[in-house]
N, C-alpha and C positions, 0 to 999 in steps of 0.2 A: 354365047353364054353356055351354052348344052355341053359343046367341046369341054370348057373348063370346068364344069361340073362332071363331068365323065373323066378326067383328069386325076381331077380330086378324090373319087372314088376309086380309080386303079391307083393311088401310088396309099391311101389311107392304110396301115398294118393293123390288123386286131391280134390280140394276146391272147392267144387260148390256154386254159387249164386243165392237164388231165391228170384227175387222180389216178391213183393205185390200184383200184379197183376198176376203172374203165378202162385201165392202160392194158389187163389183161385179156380185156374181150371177151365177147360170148361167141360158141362155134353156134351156127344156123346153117340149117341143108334148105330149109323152106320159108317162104317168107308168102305172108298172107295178105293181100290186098283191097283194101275197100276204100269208098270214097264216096264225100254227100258233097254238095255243090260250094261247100265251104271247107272243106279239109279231105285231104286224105291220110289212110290211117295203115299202116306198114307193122304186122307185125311178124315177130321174126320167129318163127319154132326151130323144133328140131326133132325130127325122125329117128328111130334108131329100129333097126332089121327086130320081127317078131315082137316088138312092142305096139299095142295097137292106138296110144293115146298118144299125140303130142302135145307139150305142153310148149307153151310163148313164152320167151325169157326177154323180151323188150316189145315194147309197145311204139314206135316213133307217130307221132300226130303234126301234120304238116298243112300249110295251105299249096294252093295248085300249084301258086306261081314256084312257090322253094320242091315240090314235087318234080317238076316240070326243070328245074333248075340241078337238081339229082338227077335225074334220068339223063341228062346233058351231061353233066360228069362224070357220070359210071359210062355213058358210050367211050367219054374220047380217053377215059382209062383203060375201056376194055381194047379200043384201037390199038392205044400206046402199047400195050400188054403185048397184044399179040401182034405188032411188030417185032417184037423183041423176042417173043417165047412160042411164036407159031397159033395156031387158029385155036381155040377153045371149042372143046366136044360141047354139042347142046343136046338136048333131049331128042331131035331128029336124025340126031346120030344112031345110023348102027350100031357102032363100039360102044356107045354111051348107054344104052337102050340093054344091049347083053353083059354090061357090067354093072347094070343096075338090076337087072334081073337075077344074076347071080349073087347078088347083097343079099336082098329080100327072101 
């Protein structure tokens, strides 16, 4: 019974809607994280060199398990990614680290 209930949920299609205004996105360098035993709460800033305030431009409010279920998705896209496009500098990076310094 489990099998065809797991079935049923992999071949189900949802129809998603994106307007005009989400379709253009918002740019984020920073994304701010916090979390109570019932949600966690991602919001998204953005930095800009000599300005000292950053202000949030979305808010995402999630429970664990769909956190938890993001964090799984951004891994196997950053995988896919960088199979394709080579390894992504992170903040341990030297290079990353002197090109970030040179921004600021």
């Amino acid at each position: 019974m489990a099998d065809n209930m797991d079935q049923q949920e992999q071949t189900q299609q949802i129809s998603i809607e994106l307007g005009d205004r989400e379709a253009e996105g918002i740019y984020s360098n920073l994304a701010i994280i916090s979390h109570s035993p019932a949600e966690f709460v991602i919001d998204f800033t953005r930095i800009l060199p000599n300005v000292p305030k950053a202000k949030v431009y979305s808010r995402i409010i999630m429970t664990p398990q769909h956190a938890k279920m993001l964090m799984n998705a951004l891994s196997e896209n950053i995988r896919r990614f960088e199979a394709q496009n080579g390894a992504i500098a992170d903040g341990n990076d030297p290079l990353y680290a002197a090109a970030s310094n040179s921004i600021h």
